[in-house]
C-alpha positions as CSV (number, residue, x, y, z in Angstrom):
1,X,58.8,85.8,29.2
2,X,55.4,87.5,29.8
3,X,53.9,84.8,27.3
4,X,55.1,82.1,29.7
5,X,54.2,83.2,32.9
6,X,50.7,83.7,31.5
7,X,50.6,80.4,29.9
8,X,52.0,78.6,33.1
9,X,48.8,81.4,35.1
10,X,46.1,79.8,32.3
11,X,46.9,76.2,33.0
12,X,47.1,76.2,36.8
13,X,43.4,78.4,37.1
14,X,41.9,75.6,34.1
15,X,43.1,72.3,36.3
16,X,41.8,73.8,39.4
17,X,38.7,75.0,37.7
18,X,38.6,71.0,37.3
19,X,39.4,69.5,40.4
20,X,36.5,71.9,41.6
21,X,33.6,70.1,38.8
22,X,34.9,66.6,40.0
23,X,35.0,66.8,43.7
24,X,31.8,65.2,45.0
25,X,30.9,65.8,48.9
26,X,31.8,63.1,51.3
27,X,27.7,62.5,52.2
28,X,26.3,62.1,49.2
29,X,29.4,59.5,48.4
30,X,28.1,57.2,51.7
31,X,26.0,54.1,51.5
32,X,22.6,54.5,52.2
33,X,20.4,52.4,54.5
34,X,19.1,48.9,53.3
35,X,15.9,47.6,53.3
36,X,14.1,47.4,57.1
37,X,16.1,50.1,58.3
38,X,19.7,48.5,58.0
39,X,22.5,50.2,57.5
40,X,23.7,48.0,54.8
41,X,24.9,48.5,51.5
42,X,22.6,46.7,48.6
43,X,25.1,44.8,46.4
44,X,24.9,44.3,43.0
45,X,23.4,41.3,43.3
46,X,20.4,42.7,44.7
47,X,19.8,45.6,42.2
48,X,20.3,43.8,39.3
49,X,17.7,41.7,38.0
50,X,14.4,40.4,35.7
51,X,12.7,43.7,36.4
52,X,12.6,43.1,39.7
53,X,14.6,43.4,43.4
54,X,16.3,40.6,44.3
55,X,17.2,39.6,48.0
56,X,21.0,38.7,48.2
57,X,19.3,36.3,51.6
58,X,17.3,34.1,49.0
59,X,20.3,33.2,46.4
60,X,22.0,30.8,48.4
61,X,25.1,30.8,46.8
62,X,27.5,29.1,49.2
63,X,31.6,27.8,48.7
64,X,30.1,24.6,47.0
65,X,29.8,23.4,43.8
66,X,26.1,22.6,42.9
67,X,26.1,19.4,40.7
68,X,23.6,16.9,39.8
69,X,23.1,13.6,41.9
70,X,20.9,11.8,39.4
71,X,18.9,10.7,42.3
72,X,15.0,9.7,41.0
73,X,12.2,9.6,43.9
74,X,9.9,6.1,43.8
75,X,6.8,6.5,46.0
76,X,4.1,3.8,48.0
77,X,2.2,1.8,45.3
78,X,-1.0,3.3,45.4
79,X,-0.3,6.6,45.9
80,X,-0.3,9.9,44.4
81,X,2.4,12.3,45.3
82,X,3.2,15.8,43.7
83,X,6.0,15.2,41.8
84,X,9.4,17.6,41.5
85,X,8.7,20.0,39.2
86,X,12.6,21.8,38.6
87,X,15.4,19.1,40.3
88,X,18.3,19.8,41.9
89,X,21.5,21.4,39.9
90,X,18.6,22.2,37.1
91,X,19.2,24.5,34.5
92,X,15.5,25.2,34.1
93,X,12.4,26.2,35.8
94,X,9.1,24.1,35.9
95,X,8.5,25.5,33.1
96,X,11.0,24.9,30.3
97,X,12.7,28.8,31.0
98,X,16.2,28.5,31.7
99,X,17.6,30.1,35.1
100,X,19.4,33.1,35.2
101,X,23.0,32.4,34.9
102,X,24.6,35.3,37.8
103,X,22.9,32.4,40.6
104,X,25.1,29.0,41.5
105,X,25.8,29.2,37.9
106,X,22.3,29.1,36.7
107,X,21.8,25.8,39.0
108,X,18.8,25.0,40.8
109,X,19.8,25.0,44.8
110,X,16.7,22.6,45.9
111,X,13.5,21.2,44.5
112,X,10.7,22.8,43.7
113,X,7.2,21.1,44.0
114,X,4.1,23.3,42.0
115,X,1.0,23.5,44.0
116,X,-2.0,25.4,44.8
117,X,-1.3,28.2,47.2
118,X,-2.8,27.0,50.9
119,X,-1.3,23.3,50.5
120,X,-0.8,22.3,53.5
121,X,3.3,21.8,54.2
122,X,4.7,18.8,56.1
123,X,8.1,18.3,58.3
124,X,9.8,16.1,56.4
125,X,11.2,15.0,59.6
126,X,10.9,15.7,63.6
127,X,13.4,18.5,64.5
128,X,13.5,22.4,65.7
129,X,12.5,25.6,64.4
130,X,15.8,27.4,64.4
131,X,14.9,30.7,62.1
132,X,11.6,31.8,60.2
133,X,10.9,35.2,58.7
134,X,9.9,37.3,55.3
135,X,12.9,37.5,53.1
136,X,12.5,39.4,50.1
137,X,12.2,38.8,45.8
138,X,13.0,34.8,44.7
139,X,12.7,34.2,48.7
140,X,9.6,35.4,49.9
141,X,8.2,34.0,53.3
142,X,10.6,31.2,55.0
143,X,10.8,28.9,57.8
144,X,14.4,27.0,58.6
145,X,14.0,23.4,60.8
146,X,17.6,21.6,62.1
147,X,17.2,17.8,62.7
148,X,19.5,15.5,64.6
149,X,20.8,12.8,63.6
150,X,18.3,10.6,66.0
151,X,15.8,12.3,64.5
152,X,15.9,11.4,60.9
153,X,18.1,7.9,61.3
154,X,20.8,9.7,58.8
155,X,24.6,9.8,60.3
156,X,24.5,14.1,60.1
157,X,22.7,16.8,60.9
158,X,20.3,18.2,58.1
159,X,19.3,21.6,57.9
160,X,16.1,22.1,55.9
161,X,14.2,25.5,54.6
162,X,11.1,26.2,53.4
163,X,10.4,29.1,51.1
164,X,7.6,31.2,49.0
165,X,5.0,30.0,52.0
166,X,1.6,31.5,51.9
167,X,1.9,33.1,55.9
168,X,4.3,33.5,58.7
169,X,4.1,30.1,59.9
170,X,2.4,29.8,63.8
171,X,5.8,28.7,65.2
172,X,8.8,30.4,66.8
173,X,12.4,29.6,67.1
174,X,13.1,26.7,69.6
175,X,9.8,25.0,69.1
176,X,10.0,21.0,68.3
177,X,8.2,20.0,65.6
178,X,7.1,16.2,64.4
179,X,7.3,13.8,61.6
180,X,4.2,15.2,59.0
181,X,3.4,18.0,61.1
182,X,1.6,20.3,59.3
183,X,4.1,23.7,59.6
184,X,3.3,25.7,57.2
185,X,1.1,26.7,53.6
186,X,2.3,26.8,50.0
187,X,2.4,30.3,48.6
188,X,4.0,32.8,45.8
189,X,5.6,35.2,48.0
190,X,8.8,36.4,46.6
191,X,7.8,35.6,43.0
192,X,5.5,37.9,42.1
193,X,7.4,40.4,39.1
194,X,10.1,39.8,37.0
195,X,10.0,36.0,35.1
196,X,6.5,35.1,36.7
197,X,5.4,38.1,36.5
198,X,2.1,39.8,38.3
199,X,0.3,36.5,39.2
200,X,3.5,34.8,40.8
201,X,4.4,31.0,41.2
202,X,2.7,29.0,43.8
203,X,5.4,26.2,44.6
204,X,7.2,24.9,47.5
205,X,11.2,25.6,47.0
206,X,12.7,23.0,49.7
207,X,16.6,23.4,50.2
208,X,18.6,21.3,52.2
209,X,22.3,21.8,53.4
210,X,23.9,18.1,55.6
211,X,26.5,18.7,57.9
212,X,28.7,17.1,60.6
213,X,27.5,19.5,63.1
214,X,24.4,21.5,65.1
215,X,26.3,24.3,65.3
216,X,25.0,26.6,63.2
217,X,24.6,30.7,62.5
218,X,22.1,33.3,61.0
219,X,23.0,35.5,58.7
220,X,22.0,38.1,56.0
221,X,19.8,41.4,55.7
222,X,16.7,39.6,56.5
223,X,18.3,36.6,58.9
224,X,17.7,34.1,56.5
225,X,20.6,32.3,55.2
226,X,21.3,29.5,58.2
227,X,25.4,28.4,57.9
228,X,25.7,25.0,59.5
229,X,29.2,24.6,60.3
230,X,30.3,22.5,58.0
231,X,26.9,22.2,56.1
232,X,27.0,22.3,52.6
233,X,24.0,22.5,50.3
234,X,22.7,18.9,48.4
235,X,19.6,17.2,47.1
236,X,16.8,17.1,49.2
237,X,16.4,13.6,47.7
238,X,19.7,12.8,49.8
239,X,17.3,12.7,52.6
240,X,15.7,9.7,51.9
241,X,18.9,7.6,50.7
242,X,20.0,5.1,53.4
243,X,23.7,3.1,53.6
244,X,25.9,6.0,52.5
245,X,27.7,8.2,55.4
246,X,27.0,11.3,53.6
247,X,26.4,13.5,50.2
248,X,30.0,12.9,49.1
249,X,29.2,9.4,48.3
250,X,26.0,10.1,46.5
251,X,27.6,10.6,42.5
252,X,29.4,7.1,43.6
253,X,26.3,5.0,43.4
254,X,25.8,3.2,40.5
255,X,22.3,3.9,38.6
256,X,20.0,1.2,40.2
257,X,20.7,2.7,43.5
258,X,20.0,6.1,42.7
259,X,16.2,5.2,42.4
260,X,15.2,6.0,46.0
261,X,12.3,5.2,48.1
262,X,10.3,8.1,50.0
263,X,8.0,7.7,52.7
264,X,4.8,9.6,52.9
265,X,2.3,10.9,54.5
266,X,-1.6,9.8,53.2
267,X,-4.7,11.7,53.7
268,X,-5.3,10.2,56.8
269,X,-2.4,11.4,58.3
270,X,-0.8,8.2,58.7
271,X,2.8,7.1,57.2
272,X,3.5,5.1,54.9
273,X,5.9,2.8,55.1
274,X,4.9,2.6,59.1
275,X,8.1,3.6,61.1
276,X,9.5,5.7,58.5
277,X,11.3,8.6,59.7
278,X,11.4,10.6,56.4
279,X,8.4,11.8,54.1
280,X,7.8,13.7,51.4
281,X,6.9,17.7,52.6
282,X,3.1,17.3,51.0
283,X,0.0,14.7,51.9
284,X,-0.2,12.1,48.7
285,X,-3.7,11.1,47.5
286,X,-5.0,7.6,47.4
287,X,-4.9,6.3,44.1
């Protein structure tokens, strides 16, 4: 009898001997603060990468499946125009690499355009400034710009955003901008570390989300992921397709119509075609 009872003793003192090693204080079990100063959890998503922080603002995964158009861009005769250097939906970088897979399935969410950091950055069309800021790794520096339908000649609204720019552009939310207006400078911010490495990639990365409205909200840790209401996120070579009432109808088209002609701007600063409401974000050089 006395064996039990001190069995039964033995095995209550050993289980709370371990519920005292396992219990872990209620502080140090709280989130701490995110980046700035926010008190917001970092996700997975953000610790997790190619040696390097990531920014949960700058993957732009929205509810939308990210497919190719198999849209091609045909510019003026007698110019030369920096040409796409990763497409749309791509699986790789400009430079062969493939894309990391946790991302919109290892997609490409926009274009990328390589260039010399200080280029000088066009509107692609007239519109507003609607958000601007310094996101952080794969995002960098970024300016957002909302355009109406009047202004581009396209039956929706586009939303359009800029990233890895040189400098906080000299604009602020609300200000109009026009048709080739310079708005902002190629740069590497938000690439320097992990797959690029120490020296970075200067490029332009140009996303662009059409939607049925100009409502719109500003999300994320740095206020950089703009949700159009009902936006979703396409080509930026949808831009310059006329006689379709939206992306939907894009993958419809047969092949000789998804060779599209874009507008630009020349070193003069004049457009070419004249009247165009749509160019290409960079200057093209006289052949």
């Amino acid at each position: 009898m006395m064996t039990q009872f001190c069995r039964a003793a033995l095995l209550i003192f050993l289980a709370l001997l371990l519920t005292a090693s396992i219990t872990v204080p209620g502080k140090a079990q709280m989130g701490g603060l995110g980046r700035k100063g926010k008190g917001v959890e970092r996700s997975q998503a953000e610790t997790s990468s190619d040696d390097t922080t990531l920014s949960s603002d700058g993957i732009e995964q929205r509810d939308h499946e990210i497919t190719a158009t198999g849209l091609t861009g045909a510019f003026p005769k007698g110019f030369n125009c920096q040409a796409v250097a990763s497409p749309f939906a791509s699986p790789y970088r400009y430079d062969g690499s493939k894309r990391r897979s946790d991302r919109n399935s290892g997609l490409h969410g926009g274009i990328d355009l390589s260039l010399k950091e200080g280029t000088p950055l066009l509107a692609v069309a007239s519109g507003e400034v609607i958000a601007r800021g310094e996101g952080g790794q794969l995002e960098g520096i970024f300016l957002w710009l909302r355009h109406a339908p009047a202004d581009t000649g396209l039956p929706y609204w586009v939303f359009t955003k800029y990233q890895h720019l040189a400098t906080l552009p000299d604009l602020t939310e609300g200000d109009r901008v026009q048709l080739g207006q310079v708005i902002a400078l190629a740069g590497k911010t938000g690439t320097t570390g992990g797959h690029y490495g120490a020296t970075g990639y200067p490029h332009l990365h140009l996303s662009t989300f059409y939607g049925p409205s100009k409502e719109y909200t500003v999300k994320g840790m740095y206020s950089s992921m703009v949700h159009g209401q009902g936006a979703i996120p396409d080509d930026p070579l949808i831009l310059y397709l006329r006689g379709v009432n939206g992306p939907a109808q894009v993958r419809g088209l047969s092949e000789d119509r998804r060779k599209v002609d874009i507008a630009v701007v020349g070193e003069d600063g004049a457009v070419y075609p004249a009247g165009s409401t749509l160019v290409w974000p960079v200057r093209c050089e006289r052949k």
